[in-house]
N, C-alpha and C positions, 0 to 999 in steps of 0.2 A: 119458470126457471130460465135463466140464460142462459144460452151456448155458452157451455163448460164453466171455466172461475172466468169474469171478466177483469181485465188488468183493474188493479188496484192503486192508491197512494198508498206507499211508506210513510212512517213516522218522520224522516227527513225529508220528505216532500216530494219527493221521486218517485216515479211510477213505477212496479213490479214489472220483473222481469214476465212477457209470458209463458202459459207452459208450452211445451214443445209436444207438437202428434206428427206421428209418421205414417202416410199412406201408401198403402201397398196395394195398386193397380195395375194393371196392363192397359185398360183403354183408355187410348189418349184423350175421350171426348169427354169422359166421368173424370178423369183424371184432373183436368180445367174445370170442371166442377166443382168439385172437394176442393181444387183449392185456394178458391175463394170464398168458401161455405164456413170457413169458423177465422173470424175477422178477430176473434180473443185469442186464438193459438199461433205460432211460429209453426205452419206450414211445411212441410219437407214429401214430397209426393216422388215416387220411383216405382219400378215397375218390373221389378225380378230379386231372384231372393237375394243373391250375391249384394247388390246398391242398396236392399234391406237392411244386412246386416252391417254394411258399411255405414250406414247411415245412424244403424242404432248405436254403434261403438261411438263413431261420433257426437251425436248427439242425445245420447240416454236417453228419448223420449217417454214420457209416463203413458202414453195410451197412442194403440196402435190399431190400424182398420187396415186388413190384412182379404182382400180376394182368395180365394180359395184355387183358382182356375188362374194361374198364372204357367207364361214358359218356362222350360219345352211342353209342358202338358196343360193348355188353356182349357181342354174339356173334360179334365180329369181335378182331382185333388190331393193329389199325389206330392207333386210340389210346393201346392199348400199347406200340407200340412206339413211338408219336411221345413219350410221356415215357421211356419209357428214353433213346430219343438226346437229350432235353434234360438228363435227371437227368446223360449223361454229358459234355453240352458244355457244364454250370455247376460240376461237380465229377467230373472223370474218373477220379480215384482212388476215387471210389464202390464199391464191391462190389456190384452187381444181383442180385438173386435171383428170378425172373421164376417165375411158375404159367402152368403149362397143364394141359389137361383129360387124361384116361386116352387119347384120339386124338390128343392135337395135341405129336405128337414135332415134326415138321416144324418148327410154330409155335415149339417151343421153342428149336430148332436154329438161325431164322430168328433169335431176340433174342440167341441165344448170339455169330451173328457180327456183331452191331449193338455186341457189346461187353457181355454182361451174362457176369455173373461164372459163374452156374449154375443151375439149375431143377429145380422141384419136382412132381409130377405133386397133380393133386386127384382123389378128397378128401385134405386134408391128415395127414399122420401128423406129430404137435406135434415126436415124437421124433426122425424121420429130421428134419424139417427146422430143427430146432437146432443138430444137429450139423453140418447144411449154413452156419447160421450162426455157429456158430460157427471153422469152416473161414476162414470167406470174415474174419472179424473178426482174425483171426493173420495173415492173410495180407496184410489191411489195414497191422498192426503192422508185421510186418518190410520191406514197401517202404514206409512211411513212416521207420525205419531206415535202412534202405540209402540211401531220397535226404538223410536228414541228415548221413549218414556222407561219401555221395558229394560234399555240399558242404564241407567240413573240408577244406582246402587240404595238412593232414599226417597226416591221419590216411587210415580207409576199410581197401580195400586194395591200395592203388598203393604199389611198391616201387619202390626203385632210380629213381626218377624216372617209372616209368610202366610197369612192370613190373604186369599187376591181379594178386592171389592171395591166398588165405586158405587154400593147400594148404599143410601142413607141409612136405612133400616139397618145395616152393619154396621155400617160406622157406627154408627150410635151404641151398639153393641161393645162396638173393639174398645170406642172410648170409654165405656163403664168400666168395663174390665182394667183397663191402664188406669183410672181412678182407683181402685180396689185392691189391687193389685202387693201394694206396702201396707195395707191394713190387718192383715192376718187373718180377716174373717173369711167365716165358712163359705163357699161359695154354692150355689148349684144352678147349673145349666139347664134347661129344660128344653129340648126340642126333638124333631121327628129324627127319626134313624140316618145318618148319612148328611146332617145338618154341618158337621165340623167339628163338635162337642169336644173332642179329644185336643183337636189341633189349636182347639180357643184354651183349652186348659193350661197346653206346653206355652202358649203366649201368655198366659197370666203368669206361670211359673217363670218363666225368662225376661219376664215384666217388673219382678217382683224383688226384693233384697232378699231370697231364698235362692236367685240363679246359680249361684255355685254349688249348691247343693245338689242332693240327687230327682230325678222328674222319674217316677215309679208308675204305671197305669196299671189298671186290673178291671177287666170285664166281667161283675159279679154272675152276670147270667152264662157267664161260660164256663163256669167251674160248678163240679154237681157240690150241693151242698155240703157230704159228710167231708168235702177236702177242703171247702172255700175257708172253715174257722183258720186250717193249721197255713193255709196261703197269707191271710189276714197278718193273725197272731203270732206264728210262725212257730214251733215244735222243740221239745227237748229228747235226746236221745232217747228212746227204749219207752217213750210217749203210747207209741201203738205198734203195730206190727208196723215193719219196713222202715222203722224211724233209727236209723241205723247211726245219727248225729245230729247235733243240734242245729236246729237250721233256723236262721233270724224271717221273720213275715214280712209281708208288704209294708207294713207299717214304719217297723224298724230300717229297711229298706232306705225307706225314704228321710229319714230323722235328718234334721237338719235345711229340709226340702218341701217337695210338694207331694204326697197320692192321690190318684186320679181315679177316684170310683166309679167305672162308668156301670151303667143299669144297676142303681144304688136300691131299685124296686127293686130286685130279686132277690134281698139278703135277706134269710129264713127270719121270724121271730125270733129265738133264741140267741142267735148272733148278733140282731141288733140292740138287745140288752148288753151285751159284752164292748159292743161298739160306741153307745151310749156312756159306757163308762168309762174309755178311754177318753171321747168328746170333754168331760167334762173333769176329769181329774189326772187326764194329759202320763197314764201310765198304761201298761199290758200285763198282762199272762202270759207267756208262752203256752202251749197245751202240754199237760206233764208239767210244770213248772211249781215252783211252789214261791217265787222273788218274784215281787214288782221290779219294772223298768219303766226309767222317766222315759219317754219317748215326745222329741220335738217336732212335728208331723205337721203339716197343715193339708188340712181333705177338701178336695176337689169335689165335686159329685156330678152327675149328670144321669137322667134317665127319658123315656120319650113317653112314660105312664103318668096317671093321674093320680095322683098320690097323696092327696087330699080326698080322692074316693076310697083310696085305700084306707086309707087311718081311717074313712067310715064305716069299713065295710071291716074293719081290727086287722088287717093284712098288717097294718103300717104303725110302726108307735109314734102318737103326736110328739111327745118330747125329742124326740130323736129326728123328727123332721126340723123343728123348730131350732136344732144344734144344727143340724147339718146347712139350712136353708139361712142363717143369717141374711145373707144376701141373692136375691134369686133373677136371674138373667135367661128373656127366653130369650130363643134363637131363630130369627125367623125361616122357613123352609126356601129353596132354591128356588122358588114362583113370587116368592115374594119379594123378592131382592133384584128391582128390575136391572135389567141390562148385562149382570154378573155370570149370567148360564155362559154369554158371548167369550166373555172377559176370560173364563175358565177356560174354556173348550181351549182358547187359543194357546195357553199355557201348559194344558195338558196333551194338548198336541204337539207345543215345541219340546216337550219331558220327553214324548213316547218316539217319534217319528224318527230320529236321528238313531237310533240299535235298530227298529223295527222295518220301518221303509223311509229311508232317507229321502227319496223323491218327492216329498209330500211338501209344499208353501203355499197350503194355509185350505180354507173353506170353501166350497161353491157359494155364490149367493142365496141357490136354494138350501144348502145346506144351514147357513144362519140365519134364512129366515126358519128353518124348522125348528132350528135351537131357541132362539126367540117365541116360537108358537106353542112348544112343548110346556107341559104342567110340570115336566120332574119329580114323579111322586117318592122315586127312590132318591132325590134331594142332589148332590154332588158327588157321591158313589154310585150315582147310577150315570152320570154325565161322562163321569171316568174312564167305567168299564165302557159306554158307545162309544167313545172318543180312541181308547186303545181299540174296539173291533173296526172302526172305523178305518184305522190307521193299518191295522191288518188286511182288509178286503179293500182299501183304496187301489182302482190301476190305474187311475192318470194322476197327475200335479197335487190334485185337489181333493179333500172328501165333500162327497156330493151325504145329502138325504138318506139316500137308498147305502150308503153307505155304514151309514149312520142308524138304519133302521127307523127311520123317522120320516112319516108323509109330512111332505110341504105344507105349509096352511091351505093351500088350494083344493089339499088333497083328504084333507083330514074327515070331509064328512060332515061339520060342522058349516052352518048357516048363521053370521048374522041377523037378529031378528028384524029392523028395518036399514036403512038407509043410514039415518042417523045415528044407530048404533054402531055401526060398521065405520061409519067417521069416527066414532069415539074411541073406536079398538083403537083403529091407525095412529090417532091420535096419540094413545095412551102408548103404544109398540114404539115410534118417533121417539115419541121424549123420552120413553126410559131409555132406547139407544142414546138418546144424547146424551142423555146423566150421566150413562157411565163411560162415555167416551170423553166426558169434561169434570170425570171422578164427582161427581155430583153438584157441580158446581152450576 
């Protein structure tokens, strides 16, 4: 790697402007150091906070190396840390890069959750701490990326109306569905709990020449049986006890539109005969009723069971799969969708953080490598709820890991089995970051 981005040619032939780092030292002899040590940057080196801040108004630099031990308090950090929380409350996309002494882990630990990007121990090694900055200067790059992306009203990568992903594995999902979508067939979703299932539904719905219609959902496994027919089918007055008026079902509900059966496994026997013959000759019963109703309805389905076990095992009626399943779309799990855990987190950070803790711009780095490390078993409902408690128990800038409830990869326990393999993780960790930071491109 080279010190930082090294200037570049433009398309017109001219050289890139370079970027700007601002040093923050008191000693004059490291100070003439540093500032001939990154021959790729516009240099700016000063030596108290006040020419700090004047410096960064001037010249917004994207990455800053900030001493800790500056005056009036050179053997304290006191003052250091009072300019790092200023460098971060006039430009908080800043990158910090804070020094402390071969003792002062603690001191350094202290700036890291004030929000400073990462730290360097003294005396200086020019080498280790280039590539520090140049780290912090790519990383600068791509969330300045991301939030231009994120502002483009059609671009980024929100699918299907709000669908986030830059995982192939989804794509390829979202585009079956926008192919399906005007066809009227049955659909069914198939993936683990927390996969999306609902949210890919409203986008087939809103995909679909049914949008104006109505988008109806119904969780079969949350309603006990003896209620789920009259939810469905829906009731006429004086039907059963408490049936005090006629009351139209999901189904009807939806007429003209889409219903969304989620856990389509749970619906009793008996009711999937009743269901079956709506499928196939497109009319209902009310309960108590004694008139058919045409109903224009098209079903959605989704469940995270084996349903092909089930029809072996008589749980499940084949025909009534085989209406339902026209068309059958899995969903691949939040592990499997590389890069997208990152991509989420950040958006349900920018949802939650602005009511709950406004001070929050953005992850620790240990924080997204753990997001990156994590398996997700609870899929993107579980990334959600750590992302909101994250944003609850964060006290500095940033959610860190421990925030998050999430050991670092470092931390986790786990061992690579050789050398080789542990290249191939990284390997494999790398590129899916890059996939979806170039939407899979």
């Amino acid at each position: 790697m080279t010190i930082a981005a090294a200037a570049h040619v433009q398309p017109n032939g001219r050289e890139a402007a370079k970027p700007r780092l601002l040093v923050v030292e008191d000693d004059a002899g490291l100070q003439a150091q540093l500032r001939w040590a990154y021959p790729d940057f516009e240099v700016t080196v000063v030596g108290d906070r006040a020419s700090a801040i004047a410096a960064l108004r001037a010249e917004e630099p994207a990455v800053v190396t900030l001493d800790l031990g500056l005056p009036p308090d050179p053997q304290g950090i006191g003052e250091g840390l009072a300019t790092l929380d200023a460098i971060l409350k006039l430009k908080p996309d800043t990158k910090v890069i804070v020094a402390s002494g071969h003792n002062e882990r603690t001191a350094a630990l202290t700036a890291i959750a004030h929000g400073a990007y990462d730290f360097y121990a003294k005396p200086v090694v020019i080498e280790e701490l280039s590539l520090i900055v140049a780290r912090a200067l790519e990383l600068h790059r791509l969330e300045a990326e991301n939030r231009r992306l994120a502002a483009l009203p059609d671009e980024g990568n929100r699918v299907l109306g709000g669908l986030i992903t830059a995982a192939p594995e989804m794509l390829r999902v979202a585009r079956t569905i926008e192919r399906v979508a005007n066809t009227g067939v049955s659909v069914m979703l198939l993936g683990a709990s927390g996969t999306g299932k609902e949210l890919l539904a409203r986008g087939l719905h809103e995909a679909s020449d049914r949008r104006a219609g109505a988008f109806v959902a119904i969780n079969c496994a949350a309603i006990p049986e003896n209620l789920l027919e009259a939810e469905l089918f829906g009731h006429e007055k004086g039907a059963f006890t408490g049936a005090v008026k006629t009351t139209e079902g999901k189904i009807e509900q939806a007429g003209g539109g889409t219903l969304f059966l989620d856990e389509v496994g749970d619906i009793p026997l008996q009711l999937q005969v009743k269901l079956l013959r709506f499928l196939q000759e497109r009319v209902i019963e009310r309960i108590g009723g004694r008139k058919s109703i045409n109903v224009d309805t098209r079903i959605v389905c989704a469940t995270h069971q084996n349903l092909e076990a089930m029809i072996a095992e008589g749980r499940f009626r084949e025909d009534l799969y085989y209406r339902l399943a026209e068309i059958i779309i899995r969903i691949p799990g939040l592990a499997e969708r590389p890069g997208d855990a990152t991509l989420l987190a950040r958006a349900f950070l920018a949802r939650h953080a602005p009511a709950m803790n406004p001070q929050l711009r953005g992850f620790s780095p240990d924080a997204l490598a753990a997001i990156e490390a994590w398996r997700w078993p609870g899929n993107v409902r579980e990334l959600e709820n750590r992302v909101k408690r994250a944003v609850i128990m964060a006290d500095g800038r940033l959610v860190s890991a421990a925030d998050l409830d999430l050991a670092s990869p470092a931390e986790d326990g786990t061992l690579p089995l050789n050398l080789k393999s542990a290249r191939e993780e990284t390997d494999r960790r790398v590129i899916a970051q890059a996939l979806s930071r170039a939407e899979g491109n």
